[in-house]
N, CA, C, O and CB atoms as a CASP TS submission, in Angstrom:
PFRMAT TS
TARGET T0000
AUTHOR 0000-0000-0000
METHOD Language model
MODEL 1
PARENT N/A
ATOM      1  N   UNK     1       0.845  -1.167   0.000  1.00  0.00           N
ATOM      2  CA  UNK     1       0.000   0.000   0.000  1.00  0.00           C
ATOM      3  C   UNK     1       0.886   1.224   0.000  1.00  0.00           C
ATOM      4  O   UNK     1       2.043   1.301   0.411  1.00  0.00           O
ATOM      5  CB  UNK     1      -0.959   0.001   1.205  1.00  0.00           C
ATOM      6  N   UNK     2       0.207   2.072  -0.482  1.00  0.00           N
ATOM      7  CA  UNK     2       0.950   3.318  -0.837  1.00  0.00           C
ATOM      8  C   UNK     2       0.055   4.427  -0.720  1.00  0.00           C
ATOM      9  O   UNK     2      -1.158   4.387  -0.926  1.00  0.00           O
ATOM     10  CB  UNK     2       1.542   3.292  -2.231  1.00  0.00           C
ATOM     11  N   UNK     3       1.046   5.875  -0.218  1.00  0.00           N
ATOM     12  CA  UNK     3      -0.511   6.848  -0.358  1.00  0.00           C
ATOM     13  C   UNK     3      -1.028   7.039  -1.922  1.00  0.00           C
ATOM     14  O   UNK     3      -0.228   6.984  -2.856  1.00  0.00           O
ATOM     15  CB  UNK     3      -0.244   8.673   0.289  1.00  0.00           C
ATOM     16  N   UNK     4      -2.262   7.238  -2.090  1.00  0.00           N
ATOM     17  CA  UNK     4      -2.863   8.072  -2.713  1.00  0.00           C
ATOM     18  C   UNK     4      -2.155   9.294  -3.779  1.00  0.00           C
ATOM     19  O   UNK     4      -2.117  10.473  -3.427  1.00  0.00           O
ATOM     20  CB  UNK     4      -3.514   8.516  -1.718  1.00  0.00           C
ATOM     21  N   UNK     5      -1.497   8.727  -5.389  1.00  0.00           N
ATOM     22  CA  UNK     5      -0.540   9.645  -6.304  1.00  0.00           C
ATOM     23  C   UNK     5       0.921   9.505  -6.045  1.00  0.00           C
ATOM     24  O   UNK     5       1.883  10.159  -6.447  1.00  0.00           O
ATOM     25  CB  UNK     5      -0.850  11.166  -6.103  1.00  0.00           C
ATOM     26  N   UNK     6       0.813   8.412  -5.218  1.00  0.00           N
ATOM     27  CA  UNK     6       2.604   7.938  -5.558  1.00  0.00           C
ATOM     28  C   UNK     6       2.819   7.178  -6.687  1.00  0.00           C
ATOM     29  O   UNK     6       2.245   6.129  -6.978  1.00  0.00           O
ATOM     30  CB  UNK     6       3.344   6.943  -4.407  1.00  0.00           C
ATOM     31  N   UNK     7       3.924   7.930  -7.493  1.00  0.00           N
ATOM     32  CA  UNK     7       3.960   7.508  -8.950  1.00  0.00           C
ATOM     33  C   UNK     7       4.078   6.454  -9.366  1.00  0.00           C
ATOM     34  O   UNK     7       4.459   5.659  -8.507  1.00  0.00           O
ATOM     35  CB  UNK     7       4.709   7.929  -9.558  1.00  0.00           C
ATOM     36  N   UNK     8       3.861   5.868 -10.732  1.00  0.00           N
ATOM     37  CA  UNK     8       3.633   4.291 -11.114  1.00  0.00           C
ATOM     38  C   UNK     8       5.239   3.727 -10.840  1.00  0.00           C
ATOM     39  O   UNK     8       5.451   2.738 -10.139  1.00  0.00           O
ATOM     40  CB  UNK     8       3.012   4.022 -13.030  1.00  0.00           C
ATOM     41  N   UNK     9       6.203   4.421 -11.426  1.00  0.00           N
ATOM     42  CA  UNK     9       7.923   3.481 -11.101  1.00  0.00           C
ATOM     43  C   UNK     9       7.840   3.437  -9.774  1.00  0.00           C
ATOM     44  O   UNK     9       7.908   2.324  -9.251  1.00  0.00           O
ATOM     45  CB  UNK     9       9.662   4.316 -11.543  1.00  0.00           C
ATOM     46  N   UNK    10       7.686   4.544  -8.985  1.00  0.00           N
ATOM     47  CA  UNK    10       7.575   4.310  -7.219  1.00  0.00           C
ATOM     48  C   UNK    10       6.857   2.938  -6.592  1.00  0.00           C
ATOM     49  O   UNK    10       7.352   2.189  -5.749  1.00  0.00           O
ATOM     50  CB  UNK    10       6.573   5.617  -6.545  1.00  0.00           C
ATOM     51  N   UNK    11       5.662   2.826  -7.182  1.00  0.00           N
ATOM     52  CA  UNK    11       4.600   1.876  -6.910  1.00  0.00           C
ATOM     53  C   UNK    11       5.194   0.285  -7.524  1.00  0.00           C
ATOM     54  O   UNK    11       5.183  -0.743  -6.848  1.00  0.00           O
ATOM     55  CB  UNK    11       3.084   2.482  -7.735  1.00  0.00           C
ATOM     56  N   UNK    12       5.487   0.345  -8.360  1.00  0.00           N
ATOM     57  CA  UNK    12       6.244  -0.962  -9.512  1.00  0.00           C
ATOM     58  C   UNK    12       7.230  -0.855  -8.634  1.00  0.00           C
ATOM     59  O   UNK    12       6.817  -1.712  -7.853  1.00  0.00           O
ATOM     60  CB  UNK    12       6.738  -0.712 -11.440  1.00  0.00           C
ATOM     61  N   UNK    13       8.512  -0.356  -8.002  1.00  0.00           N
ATOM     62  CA  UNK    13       9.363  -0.482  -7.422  1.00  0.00           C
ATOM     63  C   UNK    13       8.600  -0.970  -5.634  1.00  0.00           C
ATOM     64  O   UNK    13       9.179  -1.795  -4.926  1.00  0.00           O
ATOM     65  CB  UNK    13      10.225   0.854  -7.761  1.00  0.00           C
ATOM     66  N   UNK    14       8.070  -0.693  -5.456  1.00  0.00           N
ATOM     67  CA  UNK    14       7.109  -1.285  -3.746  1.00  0.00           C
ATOM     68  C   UNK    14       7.200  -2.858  -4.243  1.00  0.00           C
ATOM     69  O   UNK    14       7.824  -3.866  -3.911  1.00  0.00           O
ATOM     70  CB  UNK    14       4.774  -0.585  -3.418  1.00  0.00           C
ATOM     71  N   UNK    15       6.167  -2.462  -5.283  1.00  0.00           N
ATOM     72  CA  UNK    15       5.411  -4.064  -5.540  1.00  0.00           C
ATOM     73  C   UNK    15       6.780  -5.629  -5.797  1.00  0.00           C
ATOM     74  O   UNK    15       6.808  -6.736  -5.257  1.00  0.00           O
ATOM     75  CB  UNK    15       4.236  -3.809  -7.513  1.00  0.00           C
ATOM     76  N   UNK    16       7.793  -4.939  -6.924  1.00  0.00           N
ATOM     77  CA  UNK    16       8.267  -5.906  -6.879  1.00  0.00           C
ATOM     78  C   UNK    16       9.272  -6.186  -5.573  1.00  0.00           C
ATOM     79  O   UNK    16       9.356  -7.337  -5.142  1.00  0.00           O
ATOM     80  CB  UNK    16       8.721  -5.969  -8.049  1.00  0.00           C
ATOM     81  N   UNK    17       9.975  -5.183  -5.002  1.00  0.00           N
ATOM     82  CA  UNK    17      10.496  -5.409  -3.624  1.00  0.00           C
ATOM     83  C   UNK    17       9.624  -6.150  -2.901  1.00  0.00           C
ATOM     84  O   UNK    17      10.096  -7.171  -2.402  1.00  0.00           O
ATOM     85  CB  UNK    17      10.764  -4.217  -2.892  1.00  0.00           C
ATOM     86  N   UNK    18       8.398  -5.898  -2.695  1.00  0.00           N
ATOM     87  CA  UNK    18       7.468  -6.993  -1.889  1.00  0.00           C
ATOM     88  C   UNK    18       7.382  -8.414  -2.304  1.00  0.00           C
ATOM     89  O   UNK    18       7.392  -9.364  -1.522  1.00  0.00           O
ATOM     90  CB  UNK    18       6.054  -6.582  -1.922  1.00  0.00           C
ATOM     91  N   UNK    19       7.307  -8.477  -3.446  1.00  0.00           N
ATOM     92  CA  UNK    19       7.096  -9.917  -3.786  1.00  0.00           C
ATOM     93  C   UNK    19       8.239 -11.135  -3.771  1.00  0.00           C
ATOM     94  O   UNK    19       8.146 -12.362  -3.733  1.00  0.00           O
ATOM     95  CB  UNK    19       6.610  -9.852  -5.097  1.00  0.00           C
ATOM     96  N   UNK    20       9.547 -10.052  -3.828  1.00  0.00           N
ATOM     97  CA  UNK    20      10.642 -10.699  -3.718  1.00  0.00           C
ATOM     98  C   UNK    20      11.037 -11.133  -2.770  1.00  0.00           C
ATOM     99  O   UNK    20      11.518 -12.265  -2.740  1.00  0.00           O
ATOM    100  CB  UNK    20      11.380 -10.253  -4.040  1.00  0.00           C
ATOM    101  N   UNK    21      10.924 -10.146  -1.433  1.00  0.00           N
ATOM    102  CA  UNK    21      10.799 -10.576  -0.007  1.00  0.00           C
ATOM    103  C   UNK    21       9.776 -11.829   0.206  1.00  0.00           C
ATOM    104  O   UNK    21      10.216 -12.704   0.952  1.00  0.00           O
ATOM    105  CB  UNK    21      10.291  -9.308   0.853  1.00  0.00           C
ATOM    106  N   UNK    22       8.760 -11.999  -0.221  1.00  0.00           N
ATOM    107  CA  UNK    22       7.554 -12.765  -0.114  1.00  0.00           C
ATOM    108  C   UNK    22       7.844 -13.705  -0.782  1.00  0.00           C
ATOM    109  O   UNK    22       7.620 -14.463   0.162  1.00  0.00           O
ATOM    110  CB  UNK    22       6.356 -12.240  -0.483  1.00  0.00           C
ATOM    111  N   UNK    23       8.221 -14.547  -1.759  1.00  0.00           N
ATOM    112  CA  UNK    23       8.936 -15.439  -2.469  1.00  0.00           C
ATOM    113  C   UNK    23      10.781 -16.126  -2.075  1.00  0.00           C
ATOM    114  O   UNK    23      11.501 -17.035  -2.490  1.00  0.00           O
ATOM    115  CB  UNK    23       8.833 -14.646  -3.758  1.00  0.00           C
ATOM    116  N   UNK    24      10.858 -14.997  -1.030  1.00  0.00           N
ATOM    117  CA  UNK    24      12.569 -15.385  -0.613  1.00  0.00           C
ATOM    118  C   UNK    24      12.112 -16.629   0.334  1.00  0.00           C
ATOM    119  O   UNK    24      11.275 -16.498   1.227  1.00  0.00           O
ATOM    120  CB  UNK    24      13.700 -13.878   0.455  1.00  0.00           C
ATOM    121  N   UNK    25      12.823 -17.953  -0.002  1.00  0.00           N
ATOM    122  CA  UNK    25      12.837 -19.021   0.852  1.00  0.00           C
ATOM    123  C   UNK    25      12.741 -18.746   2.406  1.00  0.00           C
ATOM    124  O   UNK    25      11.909 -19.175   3.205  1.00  0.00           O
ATOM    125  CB  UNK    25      14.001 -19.716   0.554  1.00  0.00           C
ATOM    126  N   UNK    26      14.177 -17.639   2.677  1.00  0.00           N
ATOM    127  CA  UNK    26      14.090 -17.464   3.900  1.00  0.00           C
ATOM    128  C   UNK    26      13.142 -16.894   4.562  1.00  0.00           C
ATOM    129  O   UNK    26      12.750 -17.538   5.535  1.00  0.00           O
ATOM    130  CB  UNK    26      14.892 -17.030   4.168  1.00  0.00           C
ATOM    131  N   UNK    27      12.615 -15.851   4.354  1.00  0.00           N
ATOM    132  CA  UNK    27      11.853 -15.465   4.516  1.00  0.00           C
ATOM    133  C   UNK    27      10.041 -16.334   4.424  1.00  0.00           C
ATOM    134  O   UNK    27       9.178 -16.003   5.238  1.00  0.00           O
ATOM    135  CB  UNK    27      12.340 -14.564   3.865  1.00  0.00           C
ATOM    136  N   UNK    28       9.863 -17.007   3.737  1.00  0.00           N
ATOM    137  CA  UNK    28       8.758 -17.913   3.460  1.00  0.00           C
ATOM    138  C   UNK    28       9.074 -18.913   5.468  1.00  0.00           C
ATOM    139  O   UNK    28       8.331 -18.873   6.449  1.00  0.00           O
ATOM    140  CB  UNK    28       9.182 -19.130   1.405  1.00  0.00           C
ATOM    141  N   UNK    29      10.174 -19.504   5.329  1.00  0.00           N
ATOM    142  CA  UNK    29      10.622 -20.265   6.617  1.00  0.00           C
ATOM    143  C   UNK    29      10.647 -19.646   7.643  1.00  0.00           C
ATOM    144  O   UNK    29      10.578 -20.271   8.701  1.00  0.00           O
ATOM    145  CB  UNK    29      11.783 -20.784   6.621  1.00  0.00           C
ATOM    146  N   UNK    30      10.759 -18.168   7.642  1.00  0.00           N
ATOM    147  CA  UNK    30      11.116 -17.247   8.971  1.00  0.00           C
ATOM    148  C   UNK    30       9.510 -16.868   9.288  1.00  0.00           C
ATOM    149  O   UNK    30       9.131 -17.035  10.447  1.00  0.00           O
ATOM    150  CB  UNK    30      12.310 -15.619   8.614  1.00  0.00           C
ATOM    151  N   UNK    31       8.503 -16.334   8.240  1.00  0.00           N
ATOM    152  CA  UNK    31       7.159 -16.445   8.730  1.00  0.00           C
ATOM    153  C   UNK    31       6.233 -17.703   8.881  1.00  0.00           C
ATOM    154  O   UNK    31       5.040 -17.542   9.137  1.00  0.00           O
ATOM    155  CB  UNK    31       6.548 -15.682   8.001  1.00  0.00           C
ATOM    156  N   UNK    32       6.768 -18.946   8.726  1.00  0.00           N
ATOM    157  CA  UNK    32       6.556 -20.138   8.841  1.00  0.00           C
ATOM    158  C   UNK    32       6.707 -20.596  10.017  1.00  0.00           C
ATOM    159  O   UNK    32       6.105 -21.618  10.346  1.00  0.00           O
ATOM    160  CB  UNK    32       7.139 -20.722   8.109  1.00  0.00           C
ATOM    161  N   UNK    33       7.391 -20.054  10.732  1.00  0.00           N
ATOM    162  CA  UNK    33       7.710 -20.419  12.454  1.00  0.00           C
ATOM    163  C   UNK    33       7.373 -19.434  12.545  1.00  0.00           C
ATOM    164  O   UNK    33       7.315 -19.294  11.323  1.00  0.00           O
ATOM    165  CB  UNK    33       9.081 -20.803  13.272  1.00  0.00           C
ATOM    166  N   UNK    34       6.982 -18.282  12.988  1.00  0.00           N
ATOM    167  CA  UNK    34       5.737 -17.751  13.319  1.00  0.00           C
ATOM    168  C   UNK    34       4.560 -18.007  13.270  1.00  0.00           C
ATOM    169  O   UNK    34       3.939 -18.102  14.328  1.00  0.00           O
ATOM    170  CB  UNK    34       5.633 -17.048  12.984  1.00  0.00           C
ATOM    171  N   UNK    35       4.092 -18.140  12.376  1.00  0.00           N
ATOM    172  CA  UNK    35       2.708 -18.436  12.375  1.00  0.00           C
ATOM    173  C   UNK    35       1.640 -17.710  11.315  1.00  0.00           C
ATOM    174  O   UNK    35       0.417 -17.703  11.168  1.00  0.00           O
ATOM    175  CB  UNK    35       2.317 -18.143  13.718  1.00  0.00           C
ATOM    176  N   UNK    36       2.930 -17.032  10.583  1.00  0.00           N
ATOM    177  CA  UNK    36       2.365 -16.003   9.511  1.00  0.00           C
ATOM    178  C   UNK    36       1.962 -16.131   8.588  1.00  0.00           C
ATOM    179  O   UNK    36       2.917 -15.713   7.934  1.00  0.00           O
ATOM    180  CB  UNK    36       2.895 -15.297   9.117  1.00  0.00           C
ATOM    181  N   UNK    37       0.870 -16.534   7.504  1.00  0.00           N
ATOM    182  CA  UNK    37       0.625 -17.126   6.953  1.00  0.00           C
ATOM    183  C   UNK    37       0.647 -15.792   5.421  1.00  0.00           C
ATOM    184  O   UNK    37      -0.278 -14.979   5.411  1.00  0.00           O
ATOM    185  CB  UNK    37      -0.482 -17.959   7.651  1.00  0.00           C
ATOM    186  N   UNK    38       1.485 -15.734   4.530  1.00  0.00           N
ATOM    187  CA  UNK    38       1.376 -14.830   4.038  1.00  0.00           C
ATOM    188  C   UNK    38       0.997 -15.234   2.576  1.00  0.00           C
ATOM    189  O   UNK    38       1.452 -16.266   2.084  1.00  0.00           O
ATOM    190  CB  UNK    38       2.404 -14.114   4.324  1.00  0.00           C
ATOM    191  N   UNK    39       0.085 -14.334   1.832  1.00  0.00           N
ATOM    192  CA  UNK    39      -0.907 -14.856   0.673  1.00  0.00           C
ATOM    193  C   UNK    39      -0.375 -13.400   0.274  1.00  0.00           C
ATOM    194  O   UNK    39      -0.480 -12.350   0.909  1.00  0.00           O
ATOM    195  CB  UNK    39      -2.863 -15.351   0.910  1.00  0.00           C
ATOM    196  N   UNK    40       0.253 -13.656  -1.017  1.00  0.00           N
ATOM    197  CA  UNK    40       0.490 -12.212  -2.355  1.00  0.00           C
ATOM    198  C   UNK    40      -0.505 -12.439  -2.856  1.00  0.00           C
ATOM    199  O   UNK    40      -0.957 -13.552  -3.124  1.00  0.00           O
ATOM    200  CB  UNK    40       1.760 -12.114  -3.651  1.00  0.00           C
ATOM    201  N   UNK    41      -1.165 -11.002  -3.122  1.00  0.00           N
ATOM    202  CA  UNK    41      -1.973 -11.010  -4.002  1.00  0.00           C
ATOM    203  C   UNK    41      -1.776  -9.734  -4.943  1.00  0.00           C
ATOM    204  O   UNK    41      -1.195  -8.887  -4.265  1.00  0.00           O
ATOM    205  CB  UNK    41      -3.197 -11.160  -3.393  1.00  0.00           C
ATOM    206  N   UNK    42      -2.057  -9.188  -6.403  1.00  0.00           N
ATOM    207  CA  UNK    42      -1.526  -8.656  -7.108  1.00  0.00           C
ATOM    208  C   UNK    42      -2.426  -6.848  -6.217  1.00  0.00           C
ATOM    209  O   UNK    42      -3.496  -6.882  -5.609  1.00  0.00           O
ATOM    210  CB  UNK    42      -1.754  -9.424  -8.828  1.00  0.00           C
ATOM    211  N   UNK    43      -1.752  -5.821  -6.394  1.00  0.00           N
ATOM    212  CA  UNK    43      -2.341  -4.867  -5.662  1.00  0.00           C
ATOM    213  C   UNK    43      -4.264  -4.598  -5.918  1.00  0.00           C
ATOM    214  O   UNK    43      -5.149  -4.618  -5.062  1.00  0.00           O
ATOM    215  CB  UNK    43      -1.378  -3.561  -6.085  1.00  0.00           C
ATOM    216  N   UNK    44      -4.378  -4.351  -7.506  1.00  0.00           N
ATOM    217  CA  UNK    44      -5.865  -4.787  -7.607  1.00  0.00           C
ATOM    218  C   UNK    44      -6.366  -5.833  -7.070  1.00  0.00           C
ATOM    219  O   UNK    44      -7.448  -5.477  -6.603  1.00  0.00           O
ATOM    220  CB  UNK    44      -6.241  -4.965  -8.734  1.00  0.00           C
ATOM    221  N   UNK    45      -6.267  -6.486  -6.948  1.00  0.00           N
ATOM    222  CA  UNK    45      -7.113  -7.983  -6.467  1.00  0.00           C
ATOM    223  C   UNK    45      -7.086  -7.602  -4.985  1.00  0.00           C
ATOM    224  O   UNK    45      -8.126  -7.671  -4.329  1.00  0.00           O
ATOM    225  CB  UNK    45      -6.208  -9.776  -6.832  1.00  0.00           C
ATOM    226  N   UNK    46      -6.126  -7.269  -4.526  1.00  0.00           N
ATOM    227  CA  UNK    46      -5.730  -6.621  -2.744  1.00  0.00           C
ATOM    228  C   UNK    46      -7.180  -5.556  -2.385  1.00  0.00           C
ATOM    229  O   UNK    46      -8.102  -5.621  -1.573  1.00  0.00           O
ATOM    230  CB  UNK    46      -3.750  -5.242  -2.718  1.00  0.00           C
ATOM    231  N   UNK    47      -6.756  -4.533  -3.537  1.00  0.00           N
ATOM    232  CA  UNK    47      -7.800  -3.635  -3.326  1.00  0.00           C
ATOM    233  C   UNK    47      -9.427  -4.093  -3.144  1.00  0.00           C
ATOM    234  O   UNK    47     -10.175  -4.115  -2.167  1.00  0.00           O
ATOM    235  CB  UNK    47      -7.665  -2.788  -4.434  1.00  0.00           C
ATOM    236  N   UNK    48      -9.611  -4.475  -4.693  1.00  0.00           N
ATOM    237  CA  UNK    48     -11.042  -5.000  -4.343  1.00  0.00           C
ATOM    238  C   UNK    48     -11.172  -6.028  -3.626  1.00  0.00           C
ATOM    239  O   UNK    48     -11.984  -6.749  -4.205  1.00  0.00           O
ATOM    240  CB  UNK    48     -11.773  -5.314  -5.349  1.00  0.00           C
ATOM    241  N   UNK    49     -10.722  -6.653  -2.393  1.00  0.00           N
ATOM    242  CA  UNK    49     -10.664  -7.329  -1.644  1.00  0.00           C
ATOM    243  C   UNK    49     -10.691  -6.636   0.127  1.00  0.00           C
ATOM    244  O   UNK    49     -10.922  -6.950   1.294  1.00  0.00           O
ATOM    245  CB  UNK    49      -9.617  -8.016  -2.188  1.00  0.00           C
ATOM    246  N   UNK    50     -10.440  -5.960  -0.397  1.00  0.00           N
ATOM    247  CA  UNK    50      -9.988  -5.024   0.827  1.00  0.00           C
ATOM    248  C   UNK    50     -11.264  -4.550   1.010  1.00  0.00           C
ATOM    249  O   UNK    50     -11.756  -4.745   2.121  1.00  0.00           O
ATOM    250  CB  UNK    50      -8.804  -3.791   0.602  1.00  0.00           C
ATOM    251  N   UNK    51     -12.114  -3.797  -0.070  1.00  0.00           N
ATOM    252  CA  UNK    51     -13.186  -2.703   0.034  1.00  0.00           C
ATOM    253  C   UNK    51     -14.454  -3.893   0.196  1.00  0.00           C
ATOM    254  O   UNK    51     -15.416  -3.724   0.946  1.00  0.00           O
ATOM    255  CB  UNK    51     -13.285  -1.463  -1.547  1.00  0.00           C
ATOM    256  N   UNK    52     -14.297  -4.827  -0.454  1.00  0.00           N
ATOM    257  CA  UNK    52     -15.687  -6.079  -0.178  1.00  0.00           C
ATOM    258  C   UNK    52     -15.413  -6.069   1.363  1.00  0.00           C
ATOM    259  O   UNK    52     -16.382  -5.556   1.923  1.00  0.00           O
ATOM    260  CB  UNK    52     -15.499  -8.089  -1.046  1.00  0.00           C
ATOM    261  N   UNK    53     -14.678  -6.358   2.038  1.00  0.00           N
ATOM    262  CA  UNK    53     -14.310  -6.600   3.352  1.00  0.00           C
ATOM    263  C   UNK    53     -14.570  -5.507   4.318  1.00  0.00           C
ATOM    264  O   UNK    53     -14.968  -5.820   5.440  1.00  0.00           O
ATOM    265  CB  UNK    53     -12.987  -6.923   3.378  1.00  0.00           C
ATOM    266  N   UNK    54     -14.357  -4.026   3.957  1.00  0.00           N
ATOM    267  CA  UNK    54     -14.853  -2.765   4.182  1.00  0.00           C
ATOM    268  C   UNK    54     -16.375  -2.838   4.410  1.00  0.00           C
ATOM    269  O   UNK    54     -16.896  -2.664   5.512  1.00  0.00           O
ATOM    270  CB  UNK    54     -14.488  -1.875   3.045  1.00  0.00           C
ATOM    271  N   UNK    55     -17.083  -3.125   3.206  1.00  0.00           N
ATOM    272  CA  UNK    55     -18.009  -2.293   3.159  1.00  0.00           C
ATOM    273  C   UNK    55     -18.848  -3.491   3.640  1.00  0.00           C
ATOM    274  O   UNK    55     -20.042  -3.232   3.794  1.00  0.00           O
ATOM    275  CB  UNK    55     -18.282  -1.454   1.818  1.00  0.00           C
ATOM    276  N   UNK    56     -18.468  -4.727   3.901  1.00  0.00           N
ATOM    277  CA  UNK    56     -19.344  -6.149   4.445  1.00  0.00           C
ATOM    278  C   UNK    56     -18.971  -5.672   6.598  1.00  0.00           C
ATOM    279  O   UNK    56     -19.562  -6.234   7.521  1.00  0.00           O
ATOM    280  CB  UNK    56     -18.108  -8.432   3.525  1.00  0.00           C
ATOM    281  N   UNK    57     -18.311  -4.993   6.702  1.00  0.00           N
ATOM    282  CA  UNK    57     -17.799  -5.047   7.876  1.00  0.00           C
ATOM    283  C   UNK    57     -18.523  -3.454   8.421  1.00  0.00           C
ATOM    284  O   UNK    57     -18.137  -3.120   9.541  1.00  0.00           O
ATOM    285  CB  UNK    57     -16.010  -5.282   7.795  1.00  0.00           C
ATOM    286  N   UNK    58     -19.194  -2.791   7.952  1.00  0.00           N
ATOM    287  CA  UNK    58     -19.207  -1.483   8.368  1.00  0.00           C
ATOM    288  C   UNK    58     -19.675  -1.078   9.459  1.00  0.00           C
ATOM    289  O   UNK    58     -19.104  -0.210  10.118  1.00  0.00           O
ATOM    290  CB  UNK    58     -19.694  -0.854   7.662  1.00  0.00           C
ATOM    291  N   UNK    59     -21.133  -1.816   9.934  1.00  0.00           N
ATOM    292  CA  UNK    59     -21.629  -1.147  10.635  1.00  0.00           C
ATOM    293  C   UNK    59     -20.806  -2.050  12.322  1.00  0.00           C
ATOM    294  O   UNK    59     -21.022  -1.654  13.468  1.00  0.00           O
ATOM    295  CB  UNK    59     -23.381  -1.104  10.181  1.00  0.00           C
ATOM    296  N   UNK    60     -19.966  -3.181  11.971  1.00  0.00           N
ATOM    297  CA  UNK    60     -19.088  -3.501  13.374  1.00  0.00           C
ATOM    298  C   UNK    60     -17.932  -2.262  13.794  1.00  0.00           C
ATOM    299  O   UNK    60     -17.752  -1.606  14.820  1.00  0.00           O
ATOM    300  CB  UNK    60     -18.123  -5.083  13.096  1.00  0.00           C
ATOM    301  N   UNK    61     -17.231  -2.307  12.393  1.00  0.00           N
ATOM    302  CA  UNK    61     -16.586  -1.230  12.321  1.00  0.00           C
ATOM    303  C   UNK    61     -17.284   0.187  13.346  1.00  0.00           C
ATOM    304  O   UNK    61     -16.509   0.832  14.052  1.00  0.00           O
ATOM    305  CB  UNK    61     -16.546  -1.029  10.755  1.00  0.00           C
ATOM    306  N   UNK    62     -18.192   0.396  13.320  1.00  0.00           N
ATOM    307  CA  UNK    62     -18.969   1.942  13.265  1.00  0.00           C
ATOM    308  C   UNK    62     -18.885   1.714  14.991  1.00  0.00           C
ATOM    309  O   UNK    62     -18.285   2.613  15.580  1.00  0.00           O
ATOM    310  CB  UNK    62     -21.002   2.164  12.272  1.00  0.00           C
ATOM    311  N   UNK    63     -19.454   0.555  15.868  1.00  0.00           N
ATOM    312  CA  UNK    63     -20.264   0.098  16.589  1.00  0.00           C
ATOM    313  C   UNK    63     -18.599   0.478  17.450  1.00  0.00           C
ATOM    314  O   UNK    63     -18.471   1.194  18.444  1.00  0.00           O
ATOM    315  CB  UNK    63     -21.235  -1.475  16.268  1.00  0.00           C
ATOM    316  N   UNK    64     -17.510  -0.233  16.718  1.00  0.00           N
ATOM    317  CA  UNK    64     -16.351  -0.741  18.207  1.00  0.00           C
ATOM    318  C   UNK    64     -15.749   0.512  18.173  1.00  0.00           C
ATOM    319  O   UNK    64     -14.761   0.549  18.908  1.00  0.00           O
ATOM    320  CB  UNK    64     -14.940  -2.253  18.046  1.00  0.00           C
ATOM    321  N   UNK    65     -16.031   1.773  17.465  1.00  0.00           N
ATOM    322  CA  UNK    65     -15.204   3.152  16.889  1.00  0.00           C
ATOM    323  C   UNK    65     -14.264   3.371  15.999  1.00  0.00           C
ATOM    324  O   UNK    65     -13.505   4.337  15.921  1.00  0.00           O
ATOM    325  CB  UNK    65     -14.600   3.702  17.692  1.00  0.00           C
ATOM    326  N   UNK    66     -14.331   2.553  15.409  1.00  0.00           N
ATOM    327  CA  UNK    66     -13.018   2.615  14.342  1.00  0.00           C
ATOM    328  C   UNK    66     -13.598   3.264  13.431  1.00  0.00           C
ATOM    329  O   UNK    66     -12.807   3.643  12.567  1.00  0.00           O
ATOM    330  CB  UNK    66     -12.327   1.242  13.712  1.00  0.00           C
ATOM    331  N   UNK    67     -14.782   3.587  13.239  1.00  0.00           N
ATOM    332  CA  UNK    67     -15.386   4.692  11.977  1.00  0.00           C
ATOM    333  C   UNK    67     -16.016   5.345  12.555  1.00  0.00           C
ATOM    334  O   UNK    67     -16.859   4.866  13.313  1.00  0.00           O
ATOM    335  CB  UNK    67     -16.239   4.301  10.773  1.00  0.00           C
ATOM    336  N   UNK    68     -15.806   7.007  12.381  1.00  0.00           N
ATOM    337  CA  UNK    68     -17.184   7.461  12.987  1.00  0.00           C
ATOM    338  C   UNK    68     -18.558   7.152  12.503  1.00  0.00           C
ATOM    339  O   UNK    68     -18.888   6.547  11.482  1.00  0.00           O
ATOM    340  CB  UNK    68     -17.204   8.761  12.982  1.00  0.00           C
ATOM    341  N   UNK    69     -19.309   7.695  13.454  1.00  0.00           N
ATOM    342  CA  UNK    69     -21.117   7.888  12.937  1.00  0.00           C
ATOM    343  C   UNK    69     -21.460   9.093  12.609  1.00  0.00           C
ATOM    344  O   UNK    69     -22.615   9.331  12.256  1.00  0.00           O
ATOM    345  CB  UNK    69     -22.285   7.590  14.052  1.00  0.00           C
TER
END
């Protein structure tokens, strides 16, 4: 994630640093004994995944304060 007009090489430079970390063996084994279960998903697919989950969650959201009313 990135704010809001951070440029596309900026963003392409996040994404593939992330995936590389996320694909490094060691790293796959080091959140593996944790308990971390980590799923890449391409940033669109993240997004609209994110906002189904948003907008299915709102009114708990609203209720515990994490959104105002």
């Amino acid at each position: 994630m990135a704010p809001k007009g951070t440029p596309a090489p900026v963003l392409r430079h996040i994404h593939d640093a992330a995936r590389a970390a996320i694909e490094d063996k060691k790293f796959a084994e080091a959140m593996e004994q944790r308990g971390v279960d980590v799923d890449y998903r391409p940033g669109d697919q993240l997004r609209g995944e994110l906002w189904r989950e948003y907008r299915a969650h709102t009114e708990i959201l609203k209720r515990i304060g994490l959104i105002k009313q």
